[in-house]
KOLZA-417754 format. One record per atom (N, C-alpha, C): residue number from 0; atom name; x, y, z. Coordinates in Angstrom, 2 decimals, m for minus. Layout:
N
<atom NUM, CA, <X, Y, Z>> ...
//
This chain:
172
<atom 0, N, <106.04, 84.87, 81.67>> <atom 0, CA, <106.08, 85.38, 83.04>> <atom 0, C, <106.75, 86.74, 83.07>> <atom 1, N, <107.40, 86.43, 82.44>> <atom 1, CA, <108.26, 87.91, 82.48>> <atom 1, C, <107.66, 89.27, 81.41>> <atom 2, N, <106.87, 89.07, 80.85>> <atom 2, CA, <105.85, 90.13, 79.87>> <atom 2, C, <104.38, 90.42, 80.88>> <atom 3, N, <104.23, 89.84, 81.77>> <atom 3, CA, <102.69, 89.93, 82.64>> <atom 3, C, <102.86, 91.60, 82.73>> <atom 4, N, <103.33, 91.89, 83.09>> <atom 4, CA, <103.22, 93.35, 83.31>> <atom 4, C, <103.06, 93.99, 81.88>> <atom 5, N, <102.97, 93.47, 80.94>> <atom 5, CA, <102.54, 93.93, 79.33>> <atom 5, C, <101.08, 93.05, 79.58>> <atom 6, N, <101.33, 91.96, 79.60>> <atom 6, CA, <100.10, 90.94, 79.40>> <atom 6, C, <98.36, 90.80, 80.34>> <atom 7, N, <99.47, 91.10, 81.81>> <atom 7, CA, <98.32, 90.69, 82.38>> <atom 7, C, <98.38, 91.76, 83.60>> <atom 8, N, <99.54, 92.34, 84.09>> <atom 8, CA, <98.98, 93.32, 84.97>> <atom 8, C, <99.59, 94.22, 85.05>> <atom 9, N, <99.16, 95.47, 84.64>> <atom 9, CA, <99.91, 96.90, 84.18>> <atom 9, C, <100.60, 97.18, 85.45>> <atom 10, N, <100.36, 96.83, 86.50>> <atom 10, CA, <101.14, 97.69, 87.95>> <atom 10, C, <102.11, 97.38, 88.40>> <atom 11, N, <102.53, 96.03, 87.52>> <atom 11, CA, <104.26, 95.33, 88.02>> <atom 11, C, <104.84, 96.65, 87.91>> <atom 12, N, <105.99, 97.36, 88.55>> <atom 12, CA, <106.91, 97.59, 87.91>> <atom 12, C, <108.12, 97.00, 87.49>> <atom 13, N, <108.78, 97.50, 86.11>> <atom 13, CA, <109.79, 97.32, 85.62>> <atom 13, C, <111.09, 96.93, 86.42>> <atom 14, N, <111.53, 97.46, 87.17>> <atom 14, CA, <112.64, 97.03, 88.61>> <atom 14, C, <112.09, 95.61, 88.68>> <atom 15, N, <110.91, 95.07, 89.03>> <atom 15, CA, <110.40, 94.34, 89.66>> <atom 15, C, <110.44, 93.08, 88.76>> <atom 16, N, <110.26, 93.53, 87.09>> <atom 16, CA, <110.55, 92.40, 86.15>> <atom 16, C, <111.73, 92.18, 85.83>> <atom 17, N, <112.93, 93.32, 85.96>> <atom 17, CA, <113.97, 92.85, 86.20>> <atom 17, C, <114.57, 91.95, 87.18>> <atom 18, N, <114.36, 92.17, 87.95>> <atom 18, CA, <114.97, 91.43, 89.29>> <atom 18, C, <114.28, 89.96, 88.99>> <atom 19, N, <113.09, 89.58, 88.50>> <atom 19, CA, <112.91, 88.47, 88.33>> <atom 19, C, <113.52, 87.62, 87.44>> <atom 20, N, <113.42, 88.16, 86.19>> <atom 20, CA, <114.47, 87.91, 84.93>> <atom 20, C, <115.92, 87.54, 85.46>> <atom 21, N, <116.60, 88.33, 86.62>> <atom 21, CA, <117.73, 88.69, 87.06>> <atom 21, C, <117.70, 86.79, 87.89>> <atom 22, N, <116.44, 86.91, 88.90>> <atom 22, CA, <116.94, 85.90, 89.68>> <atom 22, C, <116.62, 84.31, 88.81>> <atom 23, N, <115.75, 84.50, 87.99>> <atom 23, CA, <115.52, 83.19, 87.22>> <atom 23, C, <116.23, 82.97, 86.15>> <atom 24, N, <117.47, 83.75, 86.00>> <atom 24, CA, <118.59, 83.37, 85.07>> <atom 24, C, <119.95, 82.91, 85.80>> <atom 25, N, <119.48, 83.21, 87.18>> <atom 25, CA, <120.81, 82.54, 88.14>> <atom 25, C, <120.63, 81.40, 88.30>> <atom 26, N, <119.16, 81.13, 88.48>> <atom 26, CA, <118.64, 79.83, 88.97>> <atom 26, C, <118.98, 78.58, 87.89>> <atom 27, N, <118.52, 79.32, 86.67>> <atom 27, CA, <118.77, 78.67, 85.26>> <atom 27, C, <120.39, 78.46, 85.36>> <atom 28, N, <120.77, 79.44, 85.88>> <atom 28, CA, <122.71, 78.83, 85.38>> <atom 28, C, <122.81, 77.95, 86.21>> <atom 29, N, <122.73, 78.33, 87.52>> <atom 29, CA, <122.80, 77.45, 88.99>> <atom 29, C, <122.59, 75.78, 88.19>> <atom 30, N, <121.49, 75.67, 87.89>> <atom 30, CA, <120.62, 74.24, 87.55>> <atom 30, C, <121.61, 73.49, 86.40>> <atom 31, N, <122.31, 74.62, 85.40>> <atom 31, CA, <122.68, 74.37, 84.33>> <atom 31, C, <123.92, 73.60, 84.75>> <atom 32, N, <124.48, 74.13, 85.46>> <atom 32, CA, <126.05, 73.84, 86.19>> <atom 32, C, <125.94, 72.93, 86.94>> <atom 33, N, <125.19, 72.85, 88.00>> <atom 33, CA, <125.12, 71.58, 88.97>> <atom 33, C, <124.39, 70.84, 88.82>> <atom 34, N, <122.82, 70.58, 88.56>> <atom 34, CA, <121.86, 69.96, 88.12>> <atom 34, C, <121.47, 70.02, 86.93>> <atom 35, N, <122.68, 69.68, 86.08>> <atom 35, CA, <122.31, 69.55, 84.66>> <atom 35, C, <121.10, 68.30, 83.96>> <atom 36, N, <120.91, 67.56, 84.76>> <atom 36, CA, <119.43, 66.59, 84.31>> <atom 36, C, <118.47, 67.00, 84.49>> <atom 37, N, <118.25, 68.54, 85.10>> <atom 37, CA, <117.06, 69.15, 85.60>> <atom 37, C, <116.93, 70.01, 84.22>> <atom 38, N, <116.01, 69.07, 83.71>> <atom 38, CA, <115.89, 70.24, 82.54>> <atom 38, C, <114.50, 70.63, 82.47>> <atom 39, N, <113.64, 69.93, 83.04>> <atom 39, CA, <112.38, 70.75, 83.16>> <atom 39, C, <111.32, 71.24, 84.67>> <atom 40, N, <110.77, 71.94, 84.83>> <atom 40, CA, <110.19, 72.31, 85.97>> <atom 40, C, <109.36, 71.49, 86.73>> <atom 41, N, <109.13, 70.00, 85.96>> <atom 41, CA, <108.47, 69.33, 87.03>> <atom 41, C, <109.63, 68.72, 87.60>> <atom 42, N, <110.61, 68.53, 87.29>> <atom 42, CA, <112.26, 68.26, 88.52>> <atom 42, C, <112.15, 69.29, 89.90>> <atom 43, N, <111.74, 70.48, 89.77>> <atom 43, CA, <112.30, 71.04, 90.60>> <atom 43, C, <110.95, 71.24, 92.32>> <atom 44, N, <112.26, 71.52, 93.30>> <atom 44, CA, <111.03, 70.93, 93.97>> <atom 44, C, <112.01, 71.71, 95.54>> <atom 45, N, <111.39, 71.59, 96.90>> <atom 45, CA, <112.10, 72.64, 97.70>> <atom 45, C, <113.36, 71.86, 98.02>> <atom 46, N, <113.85, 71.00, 97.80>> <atom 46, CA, <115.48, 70.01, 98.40>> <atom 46, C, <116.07, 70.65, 97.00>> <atom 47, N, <115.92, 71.00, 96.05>> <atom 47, CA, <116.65, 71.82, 94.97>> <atom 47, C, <117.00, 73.27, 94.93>> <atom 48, N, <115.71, 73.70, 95.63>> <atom 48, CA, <115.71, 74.95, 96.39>> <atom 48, C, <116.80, 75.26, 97.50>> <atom 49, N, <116.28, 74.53, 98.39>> <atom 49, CA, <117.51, 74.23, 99.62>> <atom 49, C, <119.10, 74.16, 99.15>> <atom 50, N, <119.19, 73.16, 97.80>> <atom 50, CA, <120.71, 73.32, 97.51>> <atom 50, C, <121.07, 74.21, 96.72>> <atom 51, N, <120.08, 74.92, 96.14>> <atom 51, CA, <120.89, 75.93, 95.39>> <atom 51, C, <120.93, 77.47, 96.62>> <atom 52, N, <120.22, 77.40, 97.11>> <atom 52, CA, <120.39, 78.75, 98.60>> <atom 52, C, <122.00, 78.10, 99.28>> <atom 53, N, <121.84, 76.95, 99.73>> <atom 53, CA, <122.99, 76.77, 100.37>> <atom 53, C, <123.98, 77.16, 99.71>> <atom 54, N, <124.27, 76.84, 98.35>> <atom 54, CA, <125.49, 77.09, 97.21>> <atom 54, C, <125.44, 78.52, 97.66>> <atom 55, N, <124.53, 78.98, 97.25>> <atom 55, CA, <125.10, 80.42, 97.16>> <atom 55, C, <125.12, 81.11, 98.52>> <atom 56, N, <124.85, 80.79, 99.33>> <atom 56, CA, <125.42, 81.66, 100.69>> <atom 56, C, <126.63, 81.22, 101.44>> <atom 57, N, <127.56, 79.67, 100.58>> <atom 57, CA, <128.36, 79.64, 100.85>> <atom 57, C, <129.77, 80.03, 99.84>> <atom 58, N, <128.80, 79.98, 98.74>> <atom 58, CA, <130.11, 80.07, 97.73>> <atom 58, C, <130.10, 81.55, 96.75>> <atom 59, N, <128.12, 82.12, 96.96>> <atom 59, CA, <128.09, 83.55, 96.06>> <atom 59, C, <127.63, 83.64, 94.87>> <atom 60, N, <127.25, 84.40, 94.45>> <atom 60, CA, <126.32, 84.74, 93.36>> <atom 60, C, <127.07, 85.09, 91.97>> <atom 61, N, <126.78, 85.50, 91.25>> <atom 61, CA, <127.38, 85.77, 89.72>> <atom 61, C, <128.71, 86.96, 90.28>> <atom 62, N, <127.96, 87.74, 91.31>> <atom 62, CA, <129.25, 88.64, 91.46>> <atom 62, C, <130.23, 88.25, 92.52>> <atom 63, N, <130.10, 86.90, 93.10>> <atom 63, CA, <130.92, 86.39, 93.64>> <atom 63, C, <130.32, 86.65, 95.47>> <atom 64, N, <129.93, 87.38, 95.87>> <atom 64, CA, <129.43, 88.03, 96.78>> <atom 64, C, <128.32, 86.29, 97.55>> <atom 65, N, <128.95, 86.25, 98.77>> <atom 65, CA, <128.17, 85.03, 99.24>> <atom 65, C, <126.69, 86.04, 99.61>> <atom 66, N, <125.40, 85.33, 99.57>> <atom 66, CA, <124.22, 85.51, 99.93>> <atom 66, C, <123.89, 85.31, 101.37>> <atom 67, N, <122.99, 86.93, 101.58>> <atom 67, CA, <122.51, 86.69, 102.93>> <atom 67, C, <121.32, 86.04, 103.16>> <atom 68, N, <120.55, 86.15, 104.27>> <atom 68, CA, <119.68, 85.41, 104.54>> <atom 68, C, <118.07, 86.12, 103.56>> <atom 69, N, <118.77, 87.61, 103.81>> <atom 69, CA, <118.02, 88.30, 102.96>> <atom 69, C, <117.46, 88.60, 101.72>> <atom 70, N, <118.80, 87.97, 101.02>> <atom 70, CA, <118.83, 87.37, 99.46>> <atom 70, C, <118.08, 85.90, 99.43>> <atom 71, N, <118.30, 85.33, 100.47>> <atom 71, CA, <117.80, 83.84, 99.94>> <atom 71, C, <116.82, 84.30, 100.05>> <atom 72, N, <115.80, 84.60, 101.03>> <atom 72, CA, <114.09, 84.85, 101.03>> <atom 72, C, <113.90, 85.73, 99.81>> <atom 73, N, <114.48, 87.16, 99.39>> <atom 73, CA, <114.30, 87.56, 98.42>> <atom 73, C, <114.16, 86.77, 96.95>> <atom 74, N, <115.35, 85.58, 96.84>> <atom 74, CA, <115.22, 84.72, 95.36>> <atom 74, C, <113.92, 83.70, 95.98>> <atom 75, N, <113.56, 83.16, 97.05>> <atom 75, CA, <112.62, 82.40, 97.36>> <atom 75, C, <111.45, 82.95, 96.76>> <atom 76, N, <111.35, 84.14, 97.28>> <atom 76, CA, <109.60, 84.29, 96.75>> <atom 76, C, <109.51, 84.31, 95.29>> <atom 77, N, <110.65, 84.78, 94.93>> <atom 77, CA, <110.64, 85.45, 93.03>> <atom 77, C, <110.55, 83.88, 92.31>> <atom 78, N, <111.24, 82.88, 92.71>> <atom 78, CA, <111.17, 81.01, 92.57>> <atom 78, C, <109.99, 80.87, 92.73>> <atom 79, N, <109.39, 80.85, 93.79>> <atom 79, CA, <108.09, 80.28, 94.10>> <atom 79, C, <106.86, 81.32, 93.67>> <atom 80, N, <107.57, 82.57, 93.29>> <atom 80, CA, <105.98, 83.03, 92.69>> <atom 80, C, <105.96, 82.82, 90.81>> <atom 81, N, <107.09, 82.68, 90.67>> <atom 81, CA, <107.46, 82.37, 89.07>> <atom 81, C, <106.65, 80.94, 88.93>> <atom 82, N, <106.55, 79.64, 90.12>> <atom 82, CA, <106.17, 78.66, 90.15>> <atom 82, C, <104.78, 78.19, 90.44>> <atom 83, N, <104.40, 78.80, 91.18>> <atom 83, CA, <102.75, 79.37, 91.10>> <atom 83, C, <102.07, 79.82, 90.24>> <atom 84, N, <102.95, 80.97, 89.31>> <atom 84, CA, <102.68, 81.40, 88.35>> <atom 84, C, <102.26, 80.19, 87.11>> <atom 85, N, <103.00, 79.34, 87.25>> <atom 85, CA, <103.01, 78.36, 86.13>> <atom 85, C, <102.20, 77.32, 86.21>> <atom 86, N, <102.05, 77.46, 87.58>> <atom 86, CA, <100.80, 75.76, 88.10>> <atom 86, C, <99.46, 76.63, 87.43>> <atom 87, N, <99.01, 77.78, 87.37>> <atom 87, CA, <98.05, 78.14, 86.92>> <atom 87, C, <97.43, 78.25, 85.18>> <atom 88, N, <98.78, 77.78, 84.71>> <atom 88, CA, <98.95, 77.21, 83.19>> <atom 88, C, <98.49, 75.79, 83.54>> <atom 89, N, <96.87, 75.68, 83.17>> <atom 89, CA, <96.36, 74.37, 83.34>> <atom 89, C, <96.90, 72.46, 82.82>> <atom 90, N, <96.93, 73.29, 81.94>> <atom 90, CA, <97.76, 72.04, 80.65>> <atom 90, C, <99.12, 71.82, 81.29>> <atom 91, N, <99.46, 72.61, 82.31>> <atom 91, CA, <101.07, 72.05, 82.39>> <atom 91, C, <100.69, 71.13, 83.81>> <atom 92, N, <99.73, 70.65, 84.20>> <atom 92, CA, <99.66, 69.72, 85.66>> <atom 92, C, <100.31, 69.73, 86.39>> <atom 93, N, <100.99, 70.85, 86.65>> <atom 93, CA, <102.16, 71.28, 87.89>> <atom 93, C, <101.27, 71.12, 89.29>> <atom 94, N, <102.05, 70.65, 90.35>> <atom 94, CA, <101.72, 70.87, 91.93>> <atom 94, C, <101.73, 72.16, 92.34>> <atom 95, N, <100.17, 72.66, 92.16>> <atom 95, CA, <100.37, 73.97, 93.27>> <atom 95, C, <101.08, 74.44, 94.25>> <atom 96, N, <101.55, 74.77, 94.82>> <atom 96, CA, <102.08, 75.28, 96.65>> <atom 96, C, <103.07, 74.36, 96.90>> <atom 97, N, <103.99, 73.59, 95.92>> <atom 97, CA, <104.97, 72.86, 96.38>> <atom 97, C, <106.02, 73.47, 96.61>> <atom 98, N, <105.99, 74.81, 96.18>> <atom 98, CA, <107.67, 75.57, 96.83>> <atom 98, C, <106.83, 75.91, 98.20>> <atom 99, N, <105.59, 76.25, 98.27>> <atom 99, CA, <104.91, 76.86, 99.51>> <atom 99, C, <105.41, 76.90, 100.42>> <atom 100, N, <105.85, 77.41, 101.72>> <atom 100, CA, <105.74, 77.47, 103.23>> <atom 100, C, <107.59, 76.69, 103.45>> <atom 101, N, <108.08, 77.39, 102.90>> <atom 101, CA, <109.61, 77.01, 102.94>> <atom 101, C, <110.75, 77.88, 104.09>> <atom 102, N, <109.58, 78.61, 104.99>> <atom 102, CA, <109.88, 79.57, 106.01>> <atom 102, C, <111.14, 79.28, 106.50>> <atom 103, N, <110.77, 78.08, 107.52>> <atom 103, CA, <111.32, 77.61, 108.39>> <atom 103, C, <112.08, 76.49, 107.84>> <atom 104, N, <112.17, 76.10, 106.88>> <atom 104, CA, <113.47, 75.67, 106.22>> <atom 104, C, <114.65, 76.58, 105.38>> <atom 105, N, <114.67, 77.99, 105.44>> <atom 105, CA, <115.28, 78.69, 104.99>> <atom 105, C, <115.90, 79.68, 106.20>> <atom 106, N, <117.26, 80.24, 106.02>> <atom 106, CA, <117.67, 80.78, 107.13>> <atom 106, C, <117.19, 82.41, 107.77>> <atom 107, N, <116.86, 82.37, 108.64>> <atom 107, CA, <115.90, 83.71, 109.00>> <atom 107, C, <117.04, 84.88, 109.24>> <atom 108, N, <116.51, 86.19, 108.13>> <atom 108, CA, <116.82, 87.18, 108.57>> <atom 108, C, <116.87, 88.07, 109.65>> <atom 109, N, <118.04, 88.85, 110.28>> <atom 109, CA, <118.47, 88.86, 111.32>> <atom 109, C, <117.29, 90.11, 111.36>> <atom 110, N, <116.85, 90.90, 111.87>> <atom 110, CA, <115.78, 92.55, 111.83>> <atom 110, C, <116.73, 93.25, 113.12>> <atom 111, N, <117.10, 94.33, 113.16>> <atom 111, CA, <117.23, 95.50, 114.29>> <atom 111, C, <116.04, 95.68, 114.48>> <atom 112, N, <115.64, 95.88, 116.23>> <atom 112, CA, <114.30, 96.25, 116.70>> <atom 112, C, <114.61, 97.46, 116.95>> <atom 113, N, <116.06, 97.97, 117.42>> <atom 113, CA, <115.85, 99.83, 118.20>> <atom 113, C, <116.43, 100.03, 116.38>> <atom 114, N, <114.72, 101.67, 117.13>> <atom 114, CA, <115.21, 102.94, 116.31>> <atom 114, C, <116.45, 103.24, 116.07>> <atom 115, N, <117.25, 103.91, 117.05>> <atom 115, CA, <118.21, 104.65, 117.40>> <atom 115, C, <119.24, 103.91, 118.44>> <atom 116, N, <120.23, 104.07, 118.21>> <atom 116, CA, <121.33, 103.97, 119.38>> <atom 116, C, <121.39, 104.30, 120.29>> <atom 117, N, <122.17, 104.49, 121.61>> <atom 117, CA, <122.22, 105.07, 122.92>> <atom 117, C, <122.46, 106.77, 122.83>> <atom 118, N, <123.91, 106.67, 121.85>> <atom 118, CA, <123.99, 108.50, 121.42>> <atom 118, C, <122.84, 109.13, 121.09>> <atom 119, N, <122.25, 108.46, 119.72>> <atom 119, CA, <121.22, 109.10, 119.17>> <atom 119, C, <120.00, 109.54, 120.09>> <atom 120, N, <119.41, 108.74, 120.99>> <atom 120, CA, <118.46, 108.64, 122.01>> <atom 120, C, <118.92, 110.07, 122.72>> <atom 121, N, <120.37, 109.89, 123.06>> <atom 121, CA, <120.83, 111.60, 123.69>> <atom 121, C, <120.61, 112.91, 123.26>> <atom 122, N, <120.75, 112.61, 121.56>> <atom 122, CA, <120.71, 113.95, 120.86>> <atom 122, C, <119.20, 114.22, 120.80>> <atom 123, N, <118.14, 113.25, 120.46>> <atom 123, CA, <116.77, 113.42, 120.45>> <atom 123, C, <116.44, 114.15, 122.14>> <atom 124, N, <116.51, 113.69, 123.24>> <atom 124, CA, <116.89, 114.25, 124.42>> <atom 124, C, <117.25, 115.73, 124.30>> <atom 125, N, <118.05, 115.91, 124.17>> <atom 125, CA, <118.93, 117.00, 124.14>> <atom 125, C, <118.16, 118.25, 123.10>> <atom 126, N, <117.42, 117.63, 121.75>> <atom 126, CA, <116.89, 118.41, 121.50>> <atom 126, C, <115.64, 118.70, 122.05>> <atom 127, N, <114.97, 117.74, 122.62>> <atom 127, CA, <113.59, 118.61, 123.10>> <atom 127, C, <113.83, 119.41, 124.43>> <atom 128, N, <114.69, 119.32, 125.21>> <atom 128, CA, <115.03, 119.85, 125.71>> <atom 128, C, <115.32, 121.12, 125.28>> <atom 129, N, <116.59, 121.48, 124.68>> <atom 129, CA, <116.89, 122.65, 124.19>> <atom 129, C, <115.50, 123.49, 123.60>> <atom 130, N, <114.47, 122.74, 122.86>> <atom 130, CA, <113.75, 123.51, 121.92>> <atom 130, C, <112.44, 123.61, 122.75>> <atom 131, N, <111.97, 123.48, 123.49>> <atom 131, CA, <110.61, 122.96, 124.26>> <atom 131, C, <109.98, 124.04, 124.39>> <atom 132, N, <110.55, 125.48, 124.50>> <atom 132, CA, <110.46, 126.79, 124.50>> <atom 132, C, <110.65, 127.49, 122.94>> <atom 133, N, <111.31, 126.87, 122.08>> <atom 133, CA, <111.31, 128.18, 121.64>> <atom 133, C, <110.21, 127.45, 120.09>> <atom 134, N, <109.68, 128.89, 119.60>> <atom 134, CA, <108.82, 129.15, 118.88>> <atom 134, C, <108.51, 128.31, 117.59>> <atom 135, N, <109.98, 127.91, 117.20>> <atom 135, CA, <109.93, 127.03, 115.99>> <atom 135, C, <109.60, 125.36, 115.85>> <atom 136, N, <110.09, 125.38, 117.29>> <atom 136, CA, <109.95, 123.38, 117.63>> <atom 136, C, <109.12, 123.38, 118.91>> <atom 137, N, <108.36, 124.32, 119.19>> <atom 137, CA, <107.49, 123.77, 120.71>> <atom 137, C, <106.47, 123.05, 120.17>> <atom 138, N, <105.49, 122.97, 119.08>> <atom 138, CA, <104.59, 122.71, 118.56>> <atom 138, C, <104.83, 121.00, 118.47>> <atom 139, N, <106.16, 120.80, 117.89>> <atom 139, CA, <106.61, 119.51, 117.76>> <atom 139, C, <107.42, 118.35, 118.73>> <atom 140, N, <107.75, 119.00, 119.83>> <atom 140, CA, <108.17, 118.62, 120.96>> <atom 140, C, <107.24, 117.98, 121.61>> <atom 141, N, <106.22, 118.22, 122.15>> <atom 141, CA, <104.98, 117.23, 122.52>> <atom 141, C, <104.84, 116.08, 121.67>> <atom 142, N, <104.66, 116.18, 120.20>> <atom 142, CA, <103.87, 115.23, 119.14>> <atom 142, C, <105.13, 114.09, 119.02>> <atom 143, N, <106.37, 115.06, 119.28>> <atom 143, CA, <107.60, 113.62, 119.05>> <atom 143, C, <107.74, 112.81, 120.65>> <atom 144, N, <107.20, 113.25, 121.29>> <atom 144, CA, <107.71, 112.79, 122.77>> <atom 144, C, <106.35, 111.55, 122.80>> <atom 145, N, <105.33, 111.79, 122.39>> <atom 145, CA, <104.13, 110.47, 121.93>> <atom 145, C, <104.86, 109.47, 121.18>> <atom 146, N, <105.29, 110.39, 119.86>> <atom 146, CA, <105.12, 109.42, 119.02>> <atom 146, C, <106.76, 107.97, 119.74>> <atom 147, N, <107.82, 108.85, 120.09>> <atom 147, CA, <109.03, 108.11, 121.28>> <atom 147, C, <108.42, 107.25, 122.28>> <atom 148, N, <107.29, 107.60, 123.05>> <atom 148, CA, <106.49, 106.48, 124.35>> <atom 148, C, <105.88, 106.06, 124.46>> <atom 149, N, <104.91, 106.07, 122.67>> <atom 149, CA, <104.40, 105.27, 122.55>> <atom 149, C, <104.26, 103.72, 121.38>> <atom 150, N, <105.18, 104.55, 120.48>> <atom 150, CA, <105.35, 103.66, 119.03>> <atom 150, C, <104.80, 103.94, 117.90>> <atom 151, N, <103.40, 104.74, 118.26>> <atom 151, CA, <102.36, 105.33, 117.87>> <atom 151, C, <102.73, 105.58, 116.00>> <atom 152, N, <101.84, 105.58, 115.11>> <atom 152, CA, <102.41, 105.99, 113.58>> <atom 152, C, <102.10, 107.78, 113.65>> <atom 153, N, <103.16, 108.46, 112.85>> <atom 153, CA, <102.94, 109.95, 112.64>> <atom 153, C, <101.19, 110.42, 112.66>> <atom 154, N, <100.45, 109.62, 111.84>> <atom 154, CA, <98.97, 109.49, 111.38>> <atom 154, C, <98.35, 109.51, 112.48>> <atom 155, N, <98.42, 108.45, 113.43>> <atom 155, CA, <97.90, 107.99, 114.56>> <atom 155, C, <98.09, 109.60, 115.90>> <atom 156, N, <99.22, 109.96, 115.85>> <atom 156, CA, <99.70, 111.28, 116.26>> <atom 156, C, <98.62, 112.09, 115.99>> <atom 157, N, <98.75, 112.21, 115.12>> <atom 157, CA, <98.09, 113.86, 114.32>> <atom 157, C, <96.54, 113.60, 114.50>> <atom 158, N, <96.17, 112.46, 114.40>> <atom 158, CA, <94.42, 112.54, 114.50>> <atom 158, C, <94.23, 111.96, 115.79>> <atom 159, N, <94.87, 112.27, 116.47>> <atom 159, CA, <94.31, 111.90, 118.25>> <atom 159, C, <93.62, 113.05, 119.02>> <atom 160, N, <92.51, 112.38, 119.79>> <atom 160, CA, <91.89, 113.45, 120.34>> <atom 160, C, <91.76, 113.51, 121.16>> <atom 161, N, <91.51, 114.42, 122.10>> <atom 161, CA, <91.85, 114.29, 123.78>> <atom 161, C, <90.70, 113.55, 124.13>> <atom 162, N, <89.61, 113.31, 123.79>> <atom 162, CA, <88.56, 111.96, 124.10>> <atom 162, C, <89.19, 110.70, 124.48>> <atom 163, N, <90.23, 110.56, 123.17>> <atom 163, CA, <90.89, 109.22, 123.37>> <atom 163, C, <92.06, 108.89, 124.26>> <atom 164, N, <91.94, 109.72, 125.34>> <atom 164, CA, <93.24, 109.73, 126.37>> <atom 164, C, <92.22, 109.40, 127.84>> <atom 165, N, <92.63, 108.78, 128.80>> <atom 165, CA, <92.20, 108.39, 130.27>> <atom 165, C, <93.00, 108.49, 130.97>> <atom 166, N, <92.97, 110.02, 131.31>> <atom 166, CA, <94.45, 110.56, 132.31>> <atom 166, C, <94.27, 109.86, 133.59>> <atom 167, N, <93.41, 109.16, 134.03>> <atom 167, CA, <93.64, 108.37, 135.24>> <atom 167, C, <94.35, 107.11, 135.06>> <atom 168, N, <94.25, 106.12, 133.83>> <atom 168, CA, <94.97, 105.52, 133.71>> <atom 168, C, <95.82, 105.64, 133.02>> <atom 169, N, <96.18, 106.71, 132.62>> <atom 169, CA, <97.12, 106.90, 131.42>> <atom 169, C, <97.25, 105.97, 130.60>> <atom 170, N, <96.40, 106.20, 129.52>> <atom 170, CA, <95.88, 105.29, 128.51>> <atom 170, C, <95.24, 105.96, 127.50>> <atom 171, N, <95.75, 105.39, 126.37>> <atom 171, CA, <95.33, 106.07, 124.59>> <atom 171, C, <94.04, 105.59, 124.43>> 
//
């Protein structure tokens, strides 16, 4: 598993085989230390999963550091795609998709929805204001004031055409 990016698909990157190596040697100690009868992969299963996330977001990782919610989904997928990986080794009669769909049994990461803060919102303000006139930022003062009211992507900005606007309803 950890050579596929030699073996089977040139576009892994390296970061990417580390971090796996990284999280399936925690898992391996984790198992080694607490579930020492788990010595092979048809033991393991998502209530093993579940206790080794809990361990570590209450007690911490190799560097001691308790795990966020962000880490657990992060070691989740790298577990369950290492495990997928292996159900496809025919001869080993592993259960497909048994780490599968462990969403909503794992604790959900928190996301910020605002861009910017209340200050920041001021200074963006403050600059189109100040610049709306002058020569260097008028061009861009319109295109940022879209891309602010509407959500719109930079891309979506730049290739809009006044076809696609209905100034009666004000609508893209």
């Amino acid at each position: 598993y950890l050579n596929r990016h030699i073996d089977e698909m040139k576009s892994i990157k390296l970061s990417s085989i580390r971090s796996d190596t990284s999280c399936l040697k925690d898992f391996q100690s984790y198992l080694q230390e607490h579930h020492p009868k788990v010595k092979t992969i048809y033991k393991i299963n998502k209530d093993l999963l579940q206790d080794y996330f809990t361990y570590r977001m209450k007690v911490g990782g190799v560097s001691g550091k308790k795990w966020s919610a962000g880490g657990v989904q992060t070691y989740y997928r790298r577990i369950r795609a290492f495990y997928n990986w292996m159900c496809n080794k025919r001869h080993l009669e592993l259960d497909y998709g048994i780490l599968n769909k462990m969403g909503s049994e794992l604790p959900k990461v928190e996301r910020m929805t605002e861009s910017f803060s209340p200050s920041e919102i001021l200074k963006v303000v403050e600059f189109m204001q100040d610049e709306k006139g002058s020569r260097e930022w008028s061009w861009f003062v319109p295109m940022l004031r879209v891309l602010l009211l509407t959500g719109c992507r930079i891309s979506e900005c730049v290739n809009m055409k006044i076809d696609d606007i209905d100034l009666n309803s004000r609508e893209w």
